[in-house]
C-alpha positions as CSV (number, residue, x, y, z in Angstrom):
1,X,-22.9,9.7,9.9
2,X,-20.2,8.9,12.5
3,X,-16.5,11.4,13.5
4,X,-13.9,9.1,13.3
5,X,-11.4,9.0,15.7
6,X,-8.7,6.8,13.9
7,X,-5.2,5.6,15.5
8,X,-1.7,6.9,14.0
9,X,0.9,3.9,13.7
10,X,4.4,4.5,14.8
11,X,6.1,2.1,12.7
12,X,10.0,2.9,12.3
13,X,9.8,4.1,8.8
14,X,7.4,6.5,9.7
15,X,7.5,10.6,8.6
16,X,7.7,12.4,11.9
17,X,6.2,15.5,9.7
18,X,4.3,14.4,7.0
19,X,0.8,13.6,9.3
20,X,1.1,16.0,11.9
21,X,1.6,18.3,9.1
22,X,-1.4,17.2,7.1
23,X,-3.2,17.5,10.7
24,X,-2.1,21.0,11.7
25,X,-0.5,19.3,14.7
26,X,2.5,19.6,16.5
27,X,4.8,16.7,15.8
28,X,5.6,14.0,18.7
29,X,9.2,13.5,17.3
30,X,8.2,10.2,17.2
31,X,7.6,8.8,13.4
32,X,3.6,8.1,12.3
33,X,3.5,6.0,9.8
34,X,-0.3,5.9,9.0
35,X,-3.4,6.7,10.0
36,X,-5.9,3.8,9.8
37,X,-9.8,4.7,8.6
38,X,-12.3,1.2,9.5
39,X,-13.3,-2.1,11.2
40,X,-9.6,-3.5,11.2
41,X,-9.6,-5.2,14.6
42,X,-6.0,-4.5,15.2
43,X,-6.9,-0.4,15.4
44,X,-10.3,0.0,14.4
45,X,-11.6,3.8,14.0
46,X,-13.8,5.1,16.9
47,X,-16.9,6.7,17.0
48,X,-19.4,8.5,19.5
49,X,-21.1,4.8,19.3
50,X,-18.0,2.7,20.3
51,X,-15.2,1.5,17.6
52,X,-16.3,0.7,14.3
53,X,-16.1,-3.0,14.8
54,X,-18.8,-2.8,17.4
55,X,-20.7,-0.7,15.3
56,X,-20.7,-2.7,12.2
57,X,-21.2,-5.8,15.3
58,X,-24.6,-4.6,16.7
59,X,-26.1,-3.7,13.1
60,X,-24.5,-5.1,9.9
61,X,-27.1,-4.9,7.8
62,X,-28.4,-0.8,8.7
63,X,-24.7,-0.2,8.6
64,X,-23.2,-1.7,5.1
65,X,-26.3,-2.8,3.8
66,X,-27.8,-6.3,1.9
67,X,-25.7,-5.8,-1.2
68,X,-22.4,-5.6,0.7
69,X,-23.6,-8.1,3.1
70,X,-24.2,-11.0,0.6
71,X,-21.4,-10.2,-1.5
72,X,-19.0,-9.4,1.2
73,X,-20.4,-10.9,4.6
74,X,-21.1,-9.1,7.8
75,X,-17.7,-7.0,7.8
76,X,-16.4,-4.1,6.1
77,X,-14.0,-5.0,3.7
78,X,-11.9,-2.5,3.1
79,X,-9.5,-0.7,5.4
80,X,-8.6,3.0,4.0
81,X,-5.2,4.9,5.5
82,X,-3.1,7.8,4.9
83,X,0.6,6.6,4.8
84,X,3.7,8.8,5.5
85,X,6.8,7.2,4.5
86,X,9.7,8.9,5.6
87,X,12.3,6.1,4.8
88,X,11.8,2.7,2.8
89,X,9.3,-0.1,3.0
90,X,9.8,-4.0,3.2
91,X,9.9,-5.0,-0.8
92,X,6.8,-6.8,-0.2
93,X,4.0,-9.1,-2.1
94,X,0.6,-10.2,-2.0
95,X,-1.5,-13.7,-2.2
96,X,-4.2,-13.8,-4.2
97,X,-7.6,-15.1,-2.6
98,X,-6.7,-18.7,-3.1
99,X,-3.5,-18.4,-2.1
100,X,-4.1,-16.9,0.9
101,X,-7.4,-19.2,2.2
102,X,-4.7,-22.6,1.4
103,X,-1.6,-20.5,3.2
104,X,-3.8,-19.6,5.9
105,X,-5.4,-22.7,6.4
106,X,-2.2,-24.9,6.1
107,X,-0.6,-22.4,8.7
108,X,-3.4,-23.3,10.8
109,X,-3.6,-26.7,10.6
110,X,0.4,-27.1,11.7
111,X,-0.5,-24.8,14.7
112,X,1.8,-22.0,13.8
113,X,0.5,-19.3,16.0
114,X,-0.7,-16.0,14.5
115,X,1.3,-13.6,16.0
116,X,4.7,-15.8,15.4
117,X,7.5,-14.2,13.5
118,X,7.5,-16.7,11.0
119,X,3.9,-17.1,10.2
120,X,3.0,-15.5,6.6
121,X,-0.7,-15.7,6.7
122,X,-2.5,-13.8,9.2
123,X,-6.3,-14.3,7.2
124,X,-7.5,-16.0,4.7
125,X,-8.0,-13.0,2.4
126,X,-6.4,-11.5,-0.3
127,X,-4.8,-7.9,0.2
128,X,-4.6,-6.0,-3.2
129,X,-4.1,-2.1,-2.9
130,X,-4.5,1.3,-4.2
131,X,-2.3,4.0,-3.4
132,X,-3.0,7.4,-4.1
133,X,-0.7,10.3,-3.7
134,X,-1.4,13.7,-1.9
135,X,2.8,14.7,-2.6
136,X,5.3,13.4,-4.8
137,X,5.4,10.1,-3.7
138,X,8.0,7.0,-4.4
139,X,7.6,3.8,-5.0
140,X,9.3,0.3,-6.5
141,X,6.5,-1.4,-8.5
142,X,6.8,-4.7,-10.5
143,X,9.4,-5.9,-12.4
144,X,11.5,-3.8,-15.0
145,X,12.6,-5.3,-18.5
146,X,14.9,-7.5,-17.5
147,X,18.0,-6.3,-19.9
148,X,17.0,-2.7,-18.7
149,X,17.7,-4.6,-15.0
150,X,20.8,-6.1,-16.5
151,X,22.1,-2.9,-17.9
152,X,21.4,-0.8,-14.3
153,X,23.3,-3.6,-13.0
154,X,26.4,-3.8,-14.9
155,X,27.3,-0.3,-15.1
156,X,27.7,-0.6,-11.1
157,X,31.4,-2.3,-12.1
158,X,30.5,-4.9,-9.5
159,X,32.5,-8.3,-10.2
160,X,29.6,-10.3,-7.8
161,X,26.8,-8.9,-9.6
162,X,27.9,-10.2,-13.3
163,X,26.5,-13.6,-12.8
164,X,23.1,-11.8,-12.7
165,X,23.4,-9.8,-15.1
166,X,24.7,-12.5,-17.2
167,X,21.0,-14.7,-15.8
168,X,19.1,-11.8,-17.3
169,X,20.3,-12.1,-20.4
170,X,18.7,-15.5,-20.9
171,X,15.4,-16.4,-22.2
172,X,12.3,-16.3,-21.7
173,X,12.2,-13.6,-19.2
174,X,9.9,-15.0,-16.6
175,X,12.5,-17.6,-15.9
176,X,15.9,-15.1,-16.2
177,X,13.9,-13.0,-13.6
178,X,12.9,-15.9,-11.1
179,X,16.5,-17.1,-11.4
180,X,17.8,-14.3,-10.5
181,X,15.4,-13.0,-7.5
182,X,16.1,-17.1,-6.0
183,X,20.1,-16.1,-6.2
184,X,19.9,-13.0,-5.1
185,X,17.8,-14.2,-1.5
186,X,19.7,-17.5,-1.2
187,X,23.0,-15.9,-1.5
188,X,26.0,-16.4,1.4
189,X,25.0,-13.3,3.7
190,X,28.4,-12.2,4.4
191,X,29.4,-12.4,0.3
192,X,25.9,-10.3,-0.1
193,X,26.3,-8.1,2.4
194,X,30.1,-7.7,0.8
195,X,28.1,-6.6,-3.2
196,X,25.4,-4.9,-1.5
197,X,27.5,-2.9,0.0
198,X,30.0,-2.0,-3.0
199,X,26.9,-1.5,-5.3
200,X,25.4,1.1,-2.5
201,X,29.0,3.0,-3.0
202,X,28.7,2.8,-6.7
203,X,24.6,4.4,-6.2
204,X,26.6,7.3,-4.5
205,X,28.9,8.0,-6.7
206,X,26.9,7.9,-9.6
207,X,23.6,9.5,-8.2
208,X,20.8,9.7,-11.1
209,X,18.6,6.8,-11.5
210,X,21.0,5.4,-9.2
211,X,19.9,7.8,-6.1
212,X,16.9,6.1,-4.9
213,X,18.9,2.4,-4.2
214,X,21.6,4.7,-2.7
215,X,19.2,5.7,0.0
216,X,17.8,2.3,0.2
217,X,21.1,1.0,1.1
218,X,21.2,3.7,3.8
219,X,18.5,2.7,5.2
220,X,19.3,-0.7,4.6
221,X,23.0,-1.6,4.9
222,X,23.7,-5.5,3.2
223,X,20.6,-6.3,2.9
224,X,20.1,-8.2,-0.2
225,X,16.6,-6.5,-0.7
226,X,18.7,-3.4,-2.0
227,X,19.9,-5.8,-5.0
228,X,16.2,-7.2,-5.6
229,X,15.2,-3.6,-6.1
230,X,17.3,-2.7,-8.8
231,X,15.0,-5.3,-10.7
232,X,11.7,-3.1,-9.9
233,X,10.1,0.0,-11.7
234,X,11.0,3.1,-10.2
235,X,8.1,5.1,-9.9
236,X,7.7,8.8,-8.9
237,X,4.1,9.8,-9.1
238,X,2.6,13.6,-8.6
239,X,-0.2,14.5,-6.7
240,X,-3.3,12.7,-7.7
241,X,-1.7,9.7,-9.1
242,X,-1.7,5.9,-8.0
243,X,-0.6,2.5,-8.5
244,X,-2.7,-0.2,-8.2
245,X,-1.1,-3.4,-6.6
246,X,-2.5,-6.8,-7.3
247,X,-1.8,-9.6,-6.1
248,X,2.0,-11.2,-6.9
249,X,3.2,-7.9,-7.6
250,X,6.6,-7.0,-5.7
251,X,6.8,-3.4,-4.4
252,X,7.4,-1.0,-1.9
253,X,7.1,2.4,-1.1
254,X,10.0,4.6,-0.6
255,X,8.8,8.2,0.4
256,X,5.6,10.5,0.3
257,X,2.7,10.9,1.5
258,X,-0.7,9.6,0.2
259,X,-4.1,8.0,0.9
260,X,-3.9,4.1,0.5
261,X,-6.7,1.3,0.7
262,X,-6.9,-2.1,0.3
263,X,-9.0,-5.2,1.1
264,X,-8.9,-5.7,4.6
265,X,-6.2,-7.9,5.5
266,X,-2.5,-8.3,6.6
267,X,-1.1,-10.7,4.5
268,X,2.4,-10.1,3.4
269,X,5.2,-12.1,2.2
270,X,8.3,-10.0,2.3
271,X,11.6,-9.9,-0.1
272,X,14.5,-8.0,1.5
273,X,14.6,-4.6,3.4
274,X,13.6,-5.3,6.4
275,X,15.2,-7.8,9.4
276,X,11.9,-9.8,9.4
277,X,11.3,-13.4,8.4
278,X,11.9,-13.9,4.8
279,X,10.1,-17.3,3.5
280,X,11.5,-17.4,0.4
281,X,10.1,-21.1,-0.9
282,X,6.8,-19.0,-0.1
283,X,7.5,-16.3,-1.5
284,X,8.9,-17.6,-5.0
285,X,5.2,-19.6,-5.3
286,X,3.6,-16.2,-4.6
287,X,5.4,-13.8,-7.0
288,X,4.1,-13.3,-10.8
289,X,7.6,-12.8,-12.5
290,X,6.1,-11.0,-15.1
291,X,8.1,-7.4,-16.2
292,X,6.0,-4.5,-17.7
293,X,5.1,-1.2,-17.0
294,X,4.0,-0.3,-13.6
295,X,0.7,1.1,-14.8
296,X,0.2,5.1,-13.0
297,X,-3.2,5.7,-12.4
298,X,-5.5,9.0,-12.9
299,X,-9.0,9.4,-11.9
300,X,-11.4,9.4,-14.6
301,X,-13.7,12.2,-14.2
302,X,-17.7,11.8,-14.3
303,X,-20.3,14.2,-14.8
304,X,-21.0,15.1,-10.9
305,X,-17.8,15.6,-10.4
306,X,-16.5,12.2,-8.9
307,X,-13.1,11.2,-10.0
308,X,-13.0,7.1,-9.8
309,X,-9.8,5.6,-9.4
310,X,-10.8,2.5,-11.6
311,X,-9.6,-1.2,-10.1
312,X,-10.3,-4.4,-11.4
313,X,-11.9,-5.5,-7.7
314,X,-14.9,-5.2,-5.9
315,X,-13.8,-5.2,-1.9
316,X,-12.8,-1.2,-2.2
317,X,-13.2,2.0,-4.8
318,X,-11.9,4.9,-4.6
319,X,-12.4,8.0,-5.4
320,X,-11.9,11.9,-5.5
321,X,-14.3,15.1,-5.5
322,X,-11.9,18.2,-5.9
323,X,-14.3,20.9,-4.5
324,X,-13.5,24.3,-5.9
325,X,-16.0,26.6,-4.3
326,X,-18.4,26.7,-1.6
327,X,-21.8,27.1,-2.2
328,X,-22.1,23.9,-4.3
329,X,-23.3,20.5,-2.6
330,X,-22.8,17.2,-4.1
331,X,-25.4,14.1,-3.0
332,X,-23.1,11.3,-2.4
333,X,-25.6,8.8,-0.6
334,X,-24.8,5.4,-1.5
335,X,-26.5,1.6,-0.8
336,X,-23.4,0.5,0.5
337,X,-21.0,2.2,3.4
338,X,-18.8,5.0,2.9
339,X,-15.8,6.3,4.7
340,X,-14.8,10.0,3.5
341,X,-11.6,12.1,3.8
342,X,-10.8,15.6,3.5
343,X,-7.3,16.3,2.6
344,X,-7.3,19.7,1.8
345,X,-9.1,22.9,2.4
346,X,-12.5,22.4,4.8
347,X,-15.3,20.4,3.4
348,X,-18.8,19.6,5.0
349,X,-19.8,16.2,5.0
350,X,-23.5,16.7,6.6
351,X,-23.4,18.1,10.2
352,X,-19.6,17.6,10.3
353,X,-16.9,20.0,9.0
354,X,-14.0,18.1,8.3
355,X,-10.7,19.5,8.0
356,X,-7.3,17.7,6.3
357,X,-6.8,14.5,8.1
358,X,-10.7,14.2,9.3
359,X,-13.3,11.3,8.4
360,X,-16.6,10.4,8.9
361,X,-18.5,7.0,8.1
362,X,-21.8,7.0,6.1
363,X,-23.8,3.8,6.8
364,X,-25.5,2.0,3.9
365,X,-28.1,4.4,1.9
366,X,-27.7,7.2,4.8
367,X,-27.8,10.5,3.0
368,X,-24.7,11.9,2.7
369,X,-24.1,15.4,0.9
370,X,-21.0,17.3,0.8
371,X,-19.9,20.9,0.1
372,X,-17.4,23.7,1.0
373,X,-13.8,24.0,-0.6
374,X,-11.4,21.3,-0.4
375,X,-11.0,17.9,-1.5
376,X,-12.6,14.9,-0.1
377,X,-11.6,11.3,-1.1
378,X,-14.8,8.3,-0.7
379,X,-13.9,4.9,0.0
380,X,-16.8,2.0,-0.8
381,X,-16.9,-1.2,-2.7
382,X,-18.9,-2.7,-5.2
383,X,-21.4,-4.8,-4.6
């Protein structure tokens, strides 16, 4: 069982509290934006045997195992992160698997290099997530009914928004909602930037449901991304919830703090808030313009006292043990590899004693036994 020592990401939108806090460090003043747990080669965790890559490297099958191995390959496919957003993600989707092998592949073959600002596939994986809230956490997660879009719309009083209101009206939906999305992104930039910003001063001044895309605005003045929100779920989940993500779902995260994994990739196609490239042919082949309820997840409690956040794929699982007292150990060894996180109180995970913010990785079938008072989150796939 390996300390991880994991990297902190300073991206803009960043907390400059939330981790540090979760730590019981002083902040930098600078924003951390997440705190990555795994084998990603861009920041891979650290251990007392080199970085995780190299460890996984020199011995993949001791370290995740035949099962993960011949389901997976010789790499660990998830990548597990506690995320502190202080202002508002990129509205953002996913490929599935297909998608992203032909996109990446394509990409490749026209010699788009990787790191180019206009390249959308970075891998040739998929990149569906979990996220999992430690405080009350926002979020924008797939698309609302679309006459409940229509109706947050119109009651702005915004002359330039009435042609989509008047789109999502029509039938069937999946088309009103595509229609509208294309509109919205292809639009003049000046005559968007013009409605964005007279529906951000009609957010403000009505305040309610309208608060969250008033802060978006903020963040993002005329962007047309704010606009594209207003067709998303709200969600505000409470401590222990999550929202699964699949892929073609649009979302974005908006504030809080939580524990996030997903397949290990970094394939994004983006929508609006943000000044990166916006591919929007791309994007419109990627989306599922589907609306229905966002689906909040709780962990479903077994007999040991696991708490399984349940996910319709194999490449990550997630779950919780909520440890009330010391003195009781739970076995957690496991044929495949595990990376746990304590996030309250002070847990031991064999000879380690892990505080909130501290991990440790647990090689394939290494026993692994935990106990103290706290809460400690596993991460492993199923294979």
């Amino acid at each position: 069982m390996d300390r991880l020592d994991n990297t902190i990401r300073p991206y803009a939108w960043g907390s400059p509290t939330a981790i540090p806090g979760l730590l019981g460090v002083e902040p930098t003043g600078e924003p951390q934006a997440e705190m990555w747990m795994g084998a990603h080669p861009g920041a891979p965790s650290r251990t007392g045997r080199g970085t995780l890559v190299e460890v996984v490297d020199a011995g993949p099958e001791k370290e995740l195992g035949p099962a993960a191995i011949a389901k997976f390959g010789p790499r660990l496919p998830f990548l597990l992160k506690i995320l502190a957003a202080g202002a508002p993600l990129s509205l953002q989707v996913h490929p599935d698997l297909a998608q992203a092998k032909e996109g990446y592949a394509d990409e490749e073959r026209r010699g788009i290099p990787v790191d180019a600002p206009h390249r959308n596939y970075k891998d040739a994986n998929h990149k569906p997530e979990l996220i999992c809230a430690l405080t009350e956490f926002d979020g924008l997660c797939g698309f609302r009914d679309p006459l409940e879009a229509a109706g947050l719309l119109d009651d702005l009083g915004v002359d330039s928004l009435k042609p989509y209101v008047d789109l999502l009206h029509a039938h069937p939906e999946d088309a009103a909602l595509r229609e509208v999305l294309t509109a919205i992104l292809t639009a003049d930039p000046d005559e968007m930037s013009r409605t964005v910003e007279e529906a951000a001063a009609a957010c403000d001044r009505l305040g309610g449901a309208y608060a969250p895309y008033a802060d978006i605005a903020h963040h993002y003045p005329g962007d047309p991304g704010v606009i594209a929100a207003m067709l998303l779920n709200h969600v505000r989940l409470q401590p222990g919830e999550a929202l699964y993500l699949g892929a073609g779902v649009p979302h974005a995260y908006l504030q809080g703090l939580g524990v996030e994994i997903m397949a290990n990739s970094d394939n994004v196609l983006r929508c609006g808030l943000t000044p990166k490239h916006v591919d929007v042919p791309e994007l419109l082949r990627i989306v599922h313009f589907r609306a229905g309820d966002p689906g909040v997840l709780r962990p479903e409690a077994s007999p040991d006292g696991e708490e399984v956040y349940e996910t319709p794929i194999d490449e990550f699982r997630l779950s919780r043990y909520v440890l009330p007292e010391a003195g009781t150990t739970h076995d957690l060894t496991r044929p495949t590899p595990q990376i746990l996180l304590c996030t309250a109180g002070s847990v031991r995970a064999g000879e380690h004693e892990l505080t909130p913010g501290r991990s440790v990785f647990v090689p394939a079938g290494e026993k692994a036994e935990v106990s103290g008072t706290g809460t400690v989150f596993r991460a492993t796939v199923i294979a």
